[in-house]
N, C-alpha and C positions, 0 to 999 in steps of 0.2 A: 504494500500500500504506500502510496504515494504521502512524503511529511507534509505539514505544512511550512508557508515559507513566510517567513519572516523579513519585511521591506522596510525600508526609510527611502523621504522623500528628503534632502538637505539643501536649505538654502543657507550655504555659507557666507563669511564676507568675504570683501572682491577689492584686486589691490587691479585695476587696468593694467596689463601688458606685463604683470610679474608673475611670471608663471611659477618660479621657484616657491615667493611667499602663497602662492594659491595653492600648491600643490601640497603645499605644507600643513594650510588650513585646511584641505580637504580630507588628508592624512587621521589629523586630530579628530574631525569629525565623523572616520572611518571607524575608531577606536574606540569613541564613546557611542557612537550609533547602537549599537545590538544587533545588529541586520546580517542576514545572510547577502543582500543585495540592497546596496546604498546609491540610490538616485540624484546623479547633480542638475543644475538648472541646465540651459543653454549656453554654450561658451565659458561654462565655468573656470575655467582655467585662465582665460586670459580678458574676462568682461568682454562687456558685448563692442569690442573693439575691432571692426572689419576689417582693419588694414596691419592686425594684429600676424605676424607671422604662424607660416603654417608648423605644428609638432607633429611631429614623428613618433610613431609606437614609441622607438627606440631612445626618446628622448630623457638622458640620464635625470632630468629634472621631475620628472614622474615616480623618479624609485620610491620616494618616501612614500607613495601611496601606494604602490607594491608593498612595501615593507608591512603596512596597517595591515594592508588584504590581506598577507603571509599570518601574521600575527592574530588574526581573527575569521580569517575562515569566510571574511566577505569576496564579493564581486563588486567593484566601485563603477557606477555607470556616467564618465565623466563629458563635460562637454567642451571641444575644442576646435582648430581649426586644422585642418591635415593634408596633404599633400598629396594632388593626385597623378594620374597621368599628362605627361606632355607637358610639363608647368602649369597644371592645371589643382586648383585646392577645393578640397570640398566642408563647407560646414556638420559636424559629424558629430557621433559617439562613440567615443575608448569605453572598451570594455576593462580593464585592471583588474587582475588578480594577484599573488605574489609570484606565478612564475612569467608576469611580463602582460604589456598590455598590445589592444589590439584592435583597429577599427573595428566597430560591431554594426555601424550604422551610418549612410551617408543621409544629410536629408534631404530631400523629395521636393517641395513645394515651397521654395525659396522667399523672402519680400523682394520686392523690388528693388534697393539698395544692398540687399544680398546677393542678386543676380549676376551685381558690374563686377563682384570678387568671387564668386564662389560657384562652379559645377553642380547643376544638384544630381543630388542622386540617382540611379536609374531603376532602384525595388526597392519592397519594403524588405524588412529584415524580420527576422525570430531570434533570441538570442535564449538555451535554455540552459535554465540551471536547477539541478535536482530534479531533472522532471517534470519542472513547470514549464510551460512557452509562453516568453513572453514578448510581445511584438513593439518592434521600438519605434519611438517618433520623437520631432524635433519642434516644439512653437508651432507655426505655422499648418505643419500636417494636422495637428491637432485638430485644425478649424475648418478641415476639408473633408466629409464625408468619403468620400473614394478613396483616401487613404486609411482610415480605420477600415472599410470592407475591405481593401486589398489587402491588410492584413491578417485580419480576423481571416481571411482564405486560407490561409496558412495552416490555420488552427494554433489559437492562441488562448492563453489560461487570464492574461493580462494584459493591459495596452497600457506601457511603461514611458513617458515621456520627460526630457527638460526643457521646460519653456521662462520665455520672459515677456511680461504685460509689464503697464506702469497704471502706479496704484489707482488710480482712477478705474481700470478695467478688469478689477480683481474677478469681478462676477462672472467674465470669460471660464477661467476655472471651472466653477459650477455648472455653467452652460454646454461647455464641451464635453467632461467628464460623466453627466447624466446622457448625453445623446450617445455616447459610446455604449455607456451600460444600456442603454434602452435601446440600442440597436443590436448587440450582440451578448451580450448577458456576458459580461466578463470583467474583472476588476480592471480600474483605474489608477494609476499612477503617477501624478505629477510631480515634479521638482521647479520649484519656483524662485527665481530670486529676488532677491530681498534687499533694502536700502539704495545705494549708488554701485549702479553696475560699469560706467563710463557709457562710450557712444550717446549722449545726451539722456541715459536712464539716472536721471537723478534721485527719484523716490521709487523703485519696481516692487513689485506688487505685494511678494511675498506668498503667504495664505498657503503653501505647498499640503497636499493633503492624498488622503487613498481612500478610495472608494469601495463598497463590497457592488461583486455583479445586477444585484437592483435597485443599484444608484443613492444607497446608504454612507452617509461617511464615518469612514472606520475611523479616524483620525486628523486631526487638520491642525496646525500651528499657523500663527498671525505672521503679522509683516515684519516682524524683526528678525534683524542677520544673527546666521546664527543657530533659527530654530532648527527642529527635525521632528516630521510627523514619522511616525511608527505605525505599522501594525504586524497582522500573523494573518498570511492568506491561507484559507483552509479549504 
């Protein structure tokens, strides 16, 4: 029989363009989380700075989040920018664990001012752990109908995302993460950030929260950097 899985959604705090100090907070808050698998917002690693250079799996400045992973037995689901083919970068998610990390996710359905820097993706992804599938998304996919079906296709246990709203648009949250669950009966996963992210998010939204499959919420933390909603998907 299949355990159940224990998540965190983490909205850490965000230094623009230091990947080193970011990685380090993410680290920390890999250790204290609980989680089998610890969710970061969007761009986590380097704020929502476009022009932010792209990381490599390989990038020694990610170890200490290796380290946590090793040391706890999580999966860190982090959000960066990554390098694709032909010079080409894609807005993405590292998967981290401690034997190394590793794109798990390009996204899909770009904004507009992510398009002049960034390839989107070309599928959805499932990324599982223990058993569970869970299918990933970036902000934007979120708000698109055709990508939670194309990946609920898959067959997925949860629909795991890092996103970033400014505080005004927190309700986005609520909005998308009920239509998911009312579309396909499966848990919820946001990671939100929280306080100043750079790129002109001066106040973002926060509120990161998880959902059970009929749109109940297991758990939800406010706008401060910092917080981590938890639960135990069963």
């Amino acid at each position: 029989m299949r355990e159940p899985l224990t998540v965190a959604a983490a909205q850490p705090p965000c230094v623009p363009y230091e990947v080193a100090v970011n990685a380090t907070a993410h680290a920390e808050t890999v250790r204290s989380a609980g989680a089998r698998v610890v969710v970061f917002p969007e761009l986590s690693l380097t704020g929502y700075e476009l022009d932010a250079p792209a990381i490599a799996p390989e990038d020694p400045r990610l170890a200490p989040i290796g380290d946590a992973c090793a040391e706890t037995g999580s999966v860190a689901l982090v959000g960066a920018p990554v390098p694709g083919n032909a010079g080409s970068s894609h807005l993405a998610m590292l998967a981290i664990e401690g034997g190394g990390a590793r794109v798990a996710y390009r996204k899909m359905w770009l904004g507009t001012a992510e398009s002049k820097r960034f390839t989107p993706g070309s599928k959805p992804a499932v990324l599982e752990v223990d058993g569970w599938r869970l299918g990933l998304a970036i902000c934007r996919d979120t708000g698109i109908p055709q990508h939670a079906l194309d990946t609920a296709a898959l067959g997925i246990d949860a629909y795991v995302a890092g996103i970033l709203e400014p505080a005004e648009d927190a309700s986005v949250l609520d909005e998308r993460a009920r239509r998911v669950t009312a579309d396909h009966q499966v848990c919820v996963v946001l990671a939100s950030f929280a306080g100043s992210t750079g790129g002109g998010f001066a106040d973002a939204a926060g509120r990161s929260a998880i959902w059970t499959p009929d749109g109940s919420v297991a758990a939800r933390v406010g706008p401060e950097p910092g917080a981590v909603a938890r639960a135990t998907l069963s």
